[in-house]
N, C-alpha and C positions, 0 to 999 in steps of 0.2 A: 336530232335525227342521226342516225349511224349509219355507215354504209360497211359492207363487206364485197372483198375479192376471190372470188375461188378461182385458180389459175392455174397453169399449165397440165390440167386433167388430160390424162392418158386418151380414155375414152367420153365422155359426156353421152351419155343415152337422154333426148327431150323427152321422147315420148308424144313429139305434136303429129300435128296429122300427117308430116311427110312422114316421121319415125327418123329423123335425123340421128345421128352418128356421131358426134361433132371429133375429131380428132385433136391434140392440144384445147383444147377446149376451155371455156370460163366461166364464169356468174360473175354478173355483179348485182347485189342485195342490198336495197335501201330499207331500213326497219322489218320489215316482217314481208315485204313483197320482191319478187325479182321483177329489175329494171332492164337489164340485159341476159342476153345469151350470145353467145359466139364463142371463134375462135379467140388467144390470151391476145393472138396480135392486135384485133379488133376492136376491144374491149378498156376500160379505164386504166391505168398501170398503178396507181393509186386506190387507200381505202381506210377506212379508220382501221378496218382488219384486215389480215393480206394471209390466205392460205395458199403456201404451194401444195397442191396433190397430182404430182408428175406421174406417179406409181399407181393411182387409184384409175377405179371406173367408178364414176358418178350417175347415178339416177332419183330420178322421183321418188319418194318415200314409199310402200305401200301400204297397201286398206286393208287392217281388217273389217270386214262386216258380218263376223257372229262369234262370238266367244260369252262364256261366262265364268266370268273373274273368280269368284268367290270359290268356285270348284278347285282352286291350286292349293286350298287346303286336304281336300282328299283326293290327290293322284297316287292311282295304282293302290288303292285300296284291297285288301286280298279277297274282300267277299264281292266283290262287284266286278272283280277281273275277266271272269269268264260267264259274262249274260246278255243277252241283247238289251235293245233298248229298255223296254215294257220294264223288264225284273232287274235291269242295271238301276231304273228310278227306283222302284219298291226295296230296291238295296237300300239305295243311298237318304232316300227322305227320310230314317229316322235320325240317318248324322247332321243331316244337312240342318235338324231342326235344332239342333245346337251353336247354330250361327251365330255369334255377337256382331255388335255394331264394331269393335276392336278387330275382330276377325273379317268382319268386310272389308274395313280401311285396310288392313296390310294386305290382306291377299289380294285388294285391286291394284295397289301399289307392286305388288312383287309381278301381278299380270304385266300390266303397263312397262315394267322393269323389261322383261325378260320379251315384250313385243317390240318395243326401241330397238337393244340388244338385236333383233334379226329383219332388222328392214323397214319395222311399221314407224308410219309418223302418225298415224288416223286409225284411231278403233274406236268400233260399235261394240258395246256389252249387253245382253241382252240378261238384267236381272229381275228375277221375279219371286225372289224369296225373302219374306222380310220375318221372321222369327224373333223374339226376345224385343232389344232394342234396337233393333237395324232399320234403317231408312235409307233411301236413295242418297240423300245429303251427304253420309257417310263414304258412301263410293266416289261421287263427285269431288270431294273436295281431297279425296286422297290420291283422286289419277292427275290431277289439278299441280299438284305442287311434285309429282312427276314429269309435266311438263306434256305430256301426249294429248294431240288433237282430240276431240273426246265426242262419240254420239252416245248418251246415257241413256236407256230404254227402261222407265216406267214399265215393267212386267209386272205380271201377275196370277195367282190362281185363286180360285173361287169357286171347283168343284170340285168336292171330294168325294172321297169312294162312297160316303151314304147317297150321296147325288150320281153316283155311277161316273163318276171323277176317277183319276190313278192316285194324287195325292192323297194322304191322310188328311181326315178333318181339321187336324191341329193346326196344317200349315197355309189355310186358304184362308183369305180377306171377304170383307163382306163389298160385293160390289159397288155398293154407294160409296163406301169408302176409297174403295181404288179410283174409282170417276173425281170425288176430288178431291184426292191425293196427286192424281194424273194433271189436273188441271192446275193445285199449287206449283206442282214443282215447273210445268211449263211457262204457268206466267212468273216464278222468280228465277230461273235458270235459262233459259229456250234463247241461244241468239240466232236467229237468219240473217246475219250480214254476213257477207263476204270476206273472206276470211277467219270467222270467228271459230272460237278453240271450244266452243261446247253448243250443242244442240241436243235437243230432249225430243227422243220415240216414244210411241207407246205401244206398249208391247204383249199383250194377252199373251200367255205361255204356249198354248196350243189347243185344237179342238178337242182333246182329252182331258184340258184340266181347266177352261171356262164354259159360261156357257155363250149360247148364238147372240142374246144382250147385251153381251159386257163387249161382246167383237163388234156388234153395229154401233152402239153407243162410242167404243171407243173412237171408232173410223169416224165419228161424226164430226167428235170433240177434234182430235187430229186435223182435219178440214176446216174446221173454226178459225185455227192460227196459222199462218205463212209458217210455212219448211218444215213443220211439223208431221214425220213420218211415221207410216205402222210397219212391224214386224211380228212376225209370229213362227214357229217350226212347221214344218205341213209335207207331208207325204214323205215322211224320215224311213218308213222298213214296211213291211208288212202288217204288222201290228196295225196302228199306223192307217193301214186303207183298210183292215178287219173292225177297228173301231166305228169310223166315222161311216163304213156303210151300216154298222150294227145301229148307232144313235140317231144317225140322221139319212138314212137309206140315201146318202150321196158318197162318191169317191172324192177325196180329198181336194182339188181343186174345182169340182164343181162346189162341192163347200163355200170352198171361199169367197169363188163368185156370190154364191147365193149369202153371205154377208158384207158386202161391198170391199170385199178384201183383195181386188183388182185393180190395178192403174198405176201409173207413174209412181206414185207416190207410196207405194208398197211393194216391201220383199220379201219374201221366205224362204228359212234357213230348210238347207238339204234336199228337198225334192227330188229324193231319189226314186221315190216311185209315181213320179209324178205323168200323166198320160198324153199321149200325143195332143188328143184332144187340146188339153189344159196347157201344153207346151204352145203349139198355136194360141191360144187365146191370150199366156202369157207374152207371149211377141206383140200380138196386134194391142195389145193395151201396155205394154211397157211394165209390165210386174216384172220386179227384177226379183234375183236366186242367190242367196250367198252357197256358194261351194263349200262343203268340209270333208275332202277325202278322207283326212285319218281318223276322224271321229268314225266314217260311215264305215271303214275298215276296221277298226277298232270294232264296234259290236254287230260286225257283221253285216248290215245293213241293205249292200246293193252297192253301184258305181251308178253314180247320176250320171244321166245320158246329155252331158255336156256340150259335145258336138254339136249334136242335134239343138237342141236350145240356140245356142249359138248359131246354128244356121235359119233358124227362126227368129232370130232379130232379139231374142229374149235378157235382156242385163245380166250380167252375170258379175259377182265379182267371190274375193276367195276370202274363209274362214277358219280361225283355225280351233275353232269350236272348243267345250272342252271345260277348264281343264282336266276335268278330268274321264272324258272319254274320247283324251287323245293319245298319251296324258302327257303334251306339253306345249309350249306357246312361243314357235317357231315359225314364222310367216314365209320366211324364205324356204323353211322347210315342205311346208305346205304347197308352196306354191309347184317344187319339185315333184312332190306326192302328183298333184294334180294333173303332173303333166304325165308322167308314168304310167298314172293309173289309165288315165283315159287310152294309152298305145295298149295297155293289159288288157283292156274292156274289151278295146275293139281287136284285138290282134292286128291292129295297122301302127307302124310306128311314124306314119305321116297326119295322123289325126289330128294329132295336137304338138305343133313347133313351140319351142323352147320362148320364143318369141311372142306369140301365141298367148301362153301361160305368162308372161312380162305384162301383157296388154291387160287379162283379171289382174292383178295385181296389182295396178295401178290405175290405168284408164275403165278399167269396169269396175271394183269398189269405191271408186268417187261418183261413179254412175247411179249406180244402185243405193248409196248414200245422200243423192244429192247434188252432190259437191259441183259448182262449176270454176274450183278456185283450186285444185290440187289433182294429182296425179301427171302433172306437165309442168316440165321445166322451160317456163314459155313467159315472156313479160307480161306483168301484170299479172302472175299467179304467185300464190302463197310460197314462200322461201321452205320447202318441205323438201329434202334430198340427203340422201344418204351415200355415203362412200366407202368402197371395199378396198383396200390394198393387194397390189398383183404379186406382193412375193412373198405372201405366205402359200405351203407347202397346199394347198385344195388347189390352187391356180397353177403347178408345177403342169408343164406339159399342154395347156390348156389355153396358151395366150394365140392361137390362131383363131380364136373368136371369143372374146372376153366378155361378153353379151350371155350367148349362148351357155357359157361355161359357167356362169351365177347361177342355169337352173339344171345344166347338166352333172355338176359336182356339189358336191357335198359341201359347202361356203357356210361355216357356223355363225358368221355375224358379221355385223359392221365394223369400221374401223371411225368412223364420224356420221353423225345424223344430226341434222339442224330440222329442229319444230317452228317453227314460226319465228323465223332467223334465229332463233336461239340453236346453239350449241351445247345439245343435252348427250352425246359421246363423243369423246376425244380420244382418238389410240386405243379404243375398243373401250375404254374407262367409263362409266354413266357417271355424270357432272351431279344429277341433281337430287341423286339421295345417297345414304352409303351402303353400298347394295350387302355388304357382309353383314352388317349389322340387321336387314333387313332379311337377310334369308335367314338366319338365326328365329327372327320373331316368325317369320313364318312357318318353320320346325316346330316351336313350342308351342303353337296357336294349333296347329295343323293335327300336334300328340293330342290335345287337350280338346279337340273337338270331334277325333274319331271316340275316343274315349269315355263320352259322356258330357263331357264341359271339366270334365277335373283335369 
């Protein structure tokens, strides 16, 4: 067993239910769990590892809960730049259908990269394209040896535009198949213990591109196995509620209801047009909402009605969707978007505190994922904490609340993040792959599959 010290922290943010503060502050970290918190005076003076970060503020890692990886081969595509959602997809699926299984592994890996990089310890990817030879295993085993907490979502489509789908026929699986495909990878993948670094969703793409069978069945099989969650997109733009009343004369969250896609155990990404009604009944049943401000910004979408949600008891945590209708994979960034956008929405700059937007970001993406072992730096949760340095030039001017000032300014990254006591950035450096090498393959993966595959 190993132990580690974090000590003499500037500021320590827990994040537990008082919202502690801790000033000098510490960790101590036995294998993959924290043992202590306090102040350095309180705490062990000894450790097989011994950090000082006098200069940092320390917090819990954050969640993302809705990205999809594969898209960071085509950000900022020139034909997809200016469309909403509907004709941003009808762009992008004939590139996307040049996916290789090479092209998954790096682009999850360069995700995974570049979400460390700005906060995340914990991300959900919600994939549902498998073209050529692509397989879940592929993504899995490449965010895997990046070291990042991992929810893997089993996606999928299965109606295409002859079925009155958005997908091309080319790119949809034949149901049975996805059923057990879904079910391999959860009984050889799926952990639900406590603190474990991978768990397997299932994820129907959305009510435009399955159909009402592959959503109940999934929900079913999901239910089957412990910790096993659904996700799906749902009430993203207008489009969006013009479909689902055209196919199944319901508004989007009646939808869901009426295929048991309500309860604890399920979220949906964006709900921007999502209706009081369905906001209520998302409360009273605990459906949580991953948030993606800049994706919804990006093709124009709407401002989910956050607050509200929130004041309805409804889970929320934050996404930074994408990549390539964001186009990028910035969680601390997102999380600042979020807090913005929501004062822009409503014209109140008291809507949504800085604080506020801290608590998605940590304590409501571990919500809405699950998790009762992350987003608190609290004994006996997962060693998942990240640390910013106060004297670079974002923090200038800004240290009369160093909390506030990670969502008020412009703070590009970390300076240290431990995944599961491991120490995957050091001095802003990622430990666990060599990221030039890596963004290199993902430029030449990235030319060669807007391109055609050449």
């Amino acid at each position: 067993m190993s132990t580690l010290l974090v000590k003499n922290i500037h500021t320590l943010v827990t994040q537990n239910a008082e919202r502690q503060e801790i000033q000098d502050g510490a960790l101590f970290v036995r294998d993959n769990v924290i043992e202590q918190v306090g102040t350095t005076a309180d705490l062990p003076s000894t450790a097989d590892e011994v950090l000082d970060l006098q200069r940092h503020v320390v917090l819990p890692g954050m969640v993302n809960t809705h990205h999809h990886f594969f898209q960071t081969l085509t950000k900022a595509v020139p034909a997809a730049q200016n469309h909403g959602l509907f004709g941003w997809l009808k762009t992008l699926f004939p590139i996307w259908a040049n996916l290789t299984a090479e092209g998954l592994y790096t682009s999850s890996q360069m995700a995974a990269a570049e979400l460390i990089l700005s906060g995340c310890t914990t991300a959900s990817d919600h994939h549902y394209i498998y073209p050529n030879d692509c397989t879940l295993d592929h993504q899995i085993q490449a965010v895997q040896e990046v070291g990042l907490r991992f929810h893997a979502s089993r996606g999928s489509m299965s109606k295409g535009e002859s079925l009155g789908g958005l997908p091309p026929d080319t790119l949809v699986e034949d149901e049975a198949f996805i059923l057990k495909d879904s079910q391999r990878l959860v009984e050889q993948y799926h952990n639900s213990d406590r603190h474990s670094m991978l768990r397997i969703t299932l994820a129907p793409c959305s009510p435009f591109t399955v159909s009402q069978d592959l959503m109940r069945e999934s929900a079913a099989m999901a239910r089957s196995y412990k910790g096993v969650r659904l996700h799906t997109h749902l009430a993203e733009d207008q489009s969006d509620i013009d479909y689902s009343l055209a196919q199944f004369g319901l508004i989007p969250g009646d939808f869901a209801e009426s295929v048991g896609w309500l309860g604890e155990d399920v979220w949906h990404a964006h709900c921007v047009k999502l209706s009081d009604d369905s906001i209520h009944k998302f409360g009273k049943t605990g459906t949580g909402v991953a948030h993606c401000p800049c994706s919804n910004m990006r093709l124009g979408s709407g401002i989910a009605p956050i607050r509200k949600m929130l004041n309805h008891g409804v889970p929320v945590g934050l996404g930074v969707d994408g990549a390539a209708s964001n186009d990028a994979t910035n969680l601390l960034h997102e999380a600042r978007t979020a807090m913005l956008l929501a004062r822009v929405g409503s014209c109140d700059a008291t809507v949504m505190a800085a604080r506020e937007v801290l608590d998605l970001a940590t304590l409501g993406g571990a919500r809405v994922l699950g998790r009762d072992d992350i987003g608190v730096l609290a004994p006996g949760m997962s060693a998942d904490f990240i640390a910013f340095n106060l004297d670079r030039p974002a923090f200038a001017g800004a240290l009369h609340d160093v909390v506030a000032a990670l969502l008020f300014c412009q703070i590009d990254g970390v300076d240290y993040s431990f995944i599961n006591g491991k120490k995957v950035v050091d001095q802003g450096r990622l430990t666990t792959v060599d990221l030039q090498a890596l963004v290199a393959k993902t430029n030449s993966l990235a030319q060669q599959m807007v391109n055609g595959g050449r």
